[in-house]
C-alpha positions in Angstrom: 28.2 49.0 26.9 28.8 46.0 29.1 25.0 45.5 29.5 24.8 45.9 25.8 27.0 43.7 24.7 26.1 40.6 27.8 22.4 40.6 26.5 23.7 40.3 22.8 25.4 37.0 24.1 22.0 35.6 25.9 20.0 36.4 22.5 22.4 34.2 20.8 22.3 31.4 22.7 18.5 31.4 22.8 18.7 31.5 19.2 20.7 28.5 19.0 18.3 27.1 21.6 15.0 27.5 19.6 16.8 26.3 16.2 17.6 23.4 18.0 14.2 23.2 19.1 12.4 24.1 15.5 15.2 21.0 14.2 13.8 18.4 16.9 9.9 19.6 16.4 10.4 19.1 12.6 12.0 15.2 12.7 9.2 14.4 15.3 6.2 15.6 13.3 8.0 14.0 9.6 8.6 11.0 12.1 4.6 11.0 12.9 3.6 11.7 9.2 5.4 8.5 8.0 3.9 6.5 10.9 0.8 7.6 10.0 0.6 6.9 7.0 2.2 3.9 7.2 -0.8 2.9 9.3 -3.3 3.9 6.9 -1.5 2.2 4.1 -0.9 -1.2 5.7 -3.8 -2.3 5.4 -4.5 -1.8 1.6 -1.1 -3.4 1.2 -1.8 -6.5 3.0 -5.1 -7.0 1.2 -5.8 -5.0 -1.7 -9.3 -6.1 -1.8 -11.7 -6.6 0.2 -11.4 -10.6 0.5 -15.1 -12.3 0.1 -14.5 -16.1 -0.5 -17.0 -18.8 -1.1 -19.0 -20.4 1.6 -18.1 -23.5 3.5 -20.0 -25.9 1.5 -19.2 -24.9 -1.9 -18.6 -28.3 -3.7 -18.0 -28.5 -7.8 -17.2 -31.8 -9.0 -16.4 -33.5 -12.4 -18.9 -36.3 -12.2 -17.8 -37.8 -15.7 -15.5 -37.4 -18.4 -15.4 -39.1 -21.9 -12.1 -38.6 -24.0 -12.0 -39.3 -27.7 -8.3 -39.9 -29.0 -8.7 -40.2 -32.1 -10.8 -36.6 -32.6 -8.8 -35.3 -29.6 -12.1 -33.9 -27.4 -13.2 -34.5 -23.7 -16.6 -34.2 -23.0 -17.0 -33.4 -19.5 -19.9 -33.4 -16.8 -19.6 -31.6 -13.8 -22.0 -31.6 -11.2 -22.4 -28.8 -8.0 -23.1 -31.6 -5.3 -22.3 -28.4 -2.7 -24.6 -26.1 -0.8 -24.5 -23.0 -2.3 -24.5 -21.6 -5.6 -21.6 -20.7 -7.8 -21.3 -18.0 -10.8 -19.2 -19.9 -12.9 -16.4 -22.2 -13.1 -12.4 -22.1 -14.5 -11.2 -25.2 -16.2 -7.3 -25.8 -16.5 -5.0 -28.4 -17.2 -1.7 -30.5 -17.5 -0.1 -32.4 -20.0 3.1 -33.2 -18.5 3.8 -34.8 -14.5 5.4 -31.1 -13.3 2.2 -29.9 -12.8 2.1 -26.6 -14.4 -1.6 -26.1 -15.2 -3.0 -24.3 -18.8 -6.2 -22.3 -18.8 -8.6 -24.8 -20.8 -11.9 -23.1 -20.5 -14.3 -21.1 -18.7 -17.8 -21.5 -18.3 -19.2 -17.8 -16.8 -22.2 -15.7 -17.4 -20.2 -13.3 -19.2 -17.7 -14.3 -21.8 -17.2 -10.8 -23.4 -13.6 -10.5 -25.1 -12.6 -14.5 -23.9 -12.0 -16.5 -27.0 -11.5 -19.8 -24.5 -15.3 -19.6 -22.8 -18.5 -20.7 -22.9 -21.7 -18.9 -21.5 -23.9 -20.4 -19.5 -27.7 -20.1 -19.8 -28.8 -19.1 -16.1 -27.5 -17.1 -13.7 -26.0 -18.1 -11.3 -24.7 -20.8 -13.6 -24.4 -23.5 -10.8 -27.4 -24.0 -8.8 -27.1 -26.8 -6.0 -28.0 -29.8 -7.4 -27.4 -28.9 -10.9 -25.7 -31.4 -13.0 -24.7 -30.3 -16.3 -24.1 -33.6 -18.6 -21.4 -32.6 -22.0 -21.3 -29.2 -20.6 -18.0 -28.8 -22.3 -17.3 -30.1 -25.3 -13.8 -29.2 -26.5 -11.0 -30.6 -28.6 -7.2 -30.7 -26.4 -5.9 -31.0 -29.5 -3.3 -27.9 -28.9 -2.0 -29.3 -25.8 -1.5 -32.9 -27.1 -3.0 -34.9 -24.1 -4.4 -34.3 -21.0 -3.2 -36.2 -17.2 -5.4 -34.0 -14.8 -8.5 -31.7 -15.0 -8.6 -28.8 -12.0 -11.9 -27.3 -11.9 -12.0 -23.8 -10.0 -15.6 -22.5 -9.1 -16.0 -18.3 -8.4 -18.5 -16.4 -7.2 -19.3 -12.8 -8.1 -18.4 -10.2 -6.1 -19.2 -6.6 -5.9 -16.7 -5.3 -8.7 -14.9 -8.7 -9.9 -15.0 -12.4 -9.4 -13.7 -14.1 -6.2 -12.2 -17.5 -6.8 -12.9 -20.5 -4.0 -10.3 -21.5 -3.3 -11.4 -23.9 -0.5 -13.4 -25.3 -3.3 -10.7 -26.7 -6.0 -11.4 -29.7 -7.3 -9.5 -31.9 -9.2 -9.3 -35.0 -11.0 -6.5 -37.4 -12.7 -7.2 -38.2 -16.4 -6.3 -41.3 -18.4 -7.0 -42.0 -22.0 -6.6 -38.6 -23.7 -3.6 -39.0 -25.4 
């Protein structure tokens, strides 16, 4: 009965042993899950999009404007004086020195469901070289006057539009009050 009852006693410490062991084998593997996919997900996190930006080069400038106080519209000629071609262009403004900036207009090859846009005839809508003159014609009326034009060019990409932001280009305005 002494034999008997001895190996009773080893059997439960081994069990003790291998719960221990079944506890420390679960937290490692749930520790190695989260790592992994904490891995995997970093990098949609950081950049949820694959990033394509313009090309070094791209250059959209507003070569003229003409402001009309009494009607309240800016005609304005811009002019792609860079190397490459762009797919169409945002236009935004301010009316007041804190610099927040209004969407004015877009110019884009597609203007479905955008009240504030104006399509554009080719495509790409921007050629190199291309000088639009009163591409835009459009009264400020709304936002009372205008102190700076920002003019962002985009390109297409493969599901949406990627905005150059090395491209920005603005321009301080005086007389449209």
């Amino acid at each position: 009965m002494r034999y008997i009852s001895a190996n009773k006693k080893r059997r439960k410490n081994r069990k003790g042993i291998s719960i221990l062991v079944s506890y420390v084998l679960l937290v490692t593997l749930a520790i190695a899950l989260a790592s992994m996919t904490y891995v995997f997900l970093k990098q949609y996190a950081e950049k949820p999009f694959p990033e394509e930006s313009c090309p070094e080069g791209t250059n959209i400038i507003i070569e003229n404007y003409d402001c009309d106080s009494d009607t309240n519209i800016i005609n304005i000629t811009i002019k792609n004086r860079g190397l490459h071609s762009v797919d169409g262009i945002l236009i935004k403004i301010s009316n007041s020195s804190d610099e927040f900036l209004y969407d004015f207009w877009e110019i884009s090859p597609d203007c479905s469901g955008r009240t504030k846009c104006t399509v554009c005839e080719k495509e790409p809508c921007f050629d190199p070289g291309d000088e639009e003159f009163d591409l835009l014609t459009v009264s400020y009326k709304l936002y009372g006057k205008i102190i700076k034009i920002v003019i962002i060019p985009y390109k297409k990409g493969d599901q949406y539009y990627n905005l150059c932001e090395n491209a920005i280009s603005s321009l301080d305005i005086e007389g449209c009050d």
